[in-house]
Every structure is written in structure tokens, then in C-alpha cells.
C-alpha positions, 0 to 999 in steps of 0.5 A: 302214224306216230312211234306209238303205233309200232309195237316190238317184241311182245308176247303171244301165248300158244291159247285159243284164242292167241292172247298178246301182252302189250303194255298201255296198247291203247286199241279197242275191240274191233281195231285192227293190227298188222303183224309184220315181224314174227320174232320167234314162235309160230302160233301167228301169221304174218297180216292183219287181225281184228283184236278183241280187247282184253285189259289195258295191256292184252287183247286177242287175236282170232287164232288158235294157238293150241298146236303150236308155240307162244313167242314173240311178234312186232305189230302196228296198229291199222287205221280204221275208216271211221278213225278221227284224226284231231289236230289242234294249233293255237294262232293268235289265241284262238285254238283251231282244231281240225278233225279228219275221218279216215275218209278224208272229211274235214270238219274245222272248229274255231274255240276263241 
């Protein structure tokens, strides 16, 4: 996974549902993180969620936060079955670009 799937330090609130401000996140609805560090607070666990994205900056998790305390986590992103993986290399001016599912299919695509 690349640095940009590691996120550190970002805010939760203490909401039903737990909202966490995380700056140009880049997930959609129905991505799923895993929160491996609770820096402070304790409105969330330790594991694996399913977000549900709210702007470009925040999204939800399913937690209910209301009895607890907002704080800080570090989180990364989790690669999802039917996640695409694109490569591009240019050689000798034709550009290959290979696609791989999380399943591991390949498919390869010649642009000259």
C-alpha cells in the first residue's frame, strides 16, 4: 500500500454515528479502514469498519460515540475484492497498462 493509505492523528467526534475529519481521504461508501492506534479518547475500537463518506474530508463509521469521548486515532485504508490496481509503464513508446483485481485478475492493455 502506498504512505497515502496511512493516516495519523485524525479527529473522531463523540456522535452517533462516530464522524472523522481526515483531509483529502480519498475513500467512498462502503470502503473499509482499519484503525490500528487510538491516540486519545475512547469512542472507538481497535479494527475494522465500513465508512460511509460524508465530504471530501469526513466520513462515518458505525459507532455510537454519544457515551464516550471524541479524541484522536491513526487508521489505513483496507483493500477491497473488487479494488483495481493500475500500473502504467511506457517502453519504447507504447504505454502498457496492467489492471489487477484484488482477486489477482489481470488483464493487460496495449495503448501505441
Amino acid at each position: 500500500m502506498s504512505d497515502s493509505s496511512y493516516k495519523a492523528n485524525v479527529s473522531f467526534t463523540s456522535a452517533n454515528p462516530v464522524v472523522i475529519s481526515s483531509v483529502n481521504h480519498g475513500l467512498n461508501s462502503n470502503d473499509k479502514i482499519n484503525v490500528y492506534d487510538i491516540v486519545s479518547g475512547d469512542s472507538v475500537d481497535l479494527g475494522k469498519y465500513t465508512i460511509t463518506k460524508l465530504t471530501s474530508d469526513t466520513f462515518s463509521i458505525p459507532v455510537d460515540g454519544t457515551r464516550s469521548t471524541a479524541g484522536r486515532l491513526n487508521y489505513r485504508r483496507e483493500v477491497n475484492k473488487n479494488d483495481e490496481f493500475i500500473s502504467q509503464k511506457p517502453v519504447n513508446n507504447v504505454t502498457t497498462t496492467i489492471r489487477k483485481k484484488a482477486s489477482m485478475n489481470l488483464i493487460l492493455k496495449q495503448n501505441l
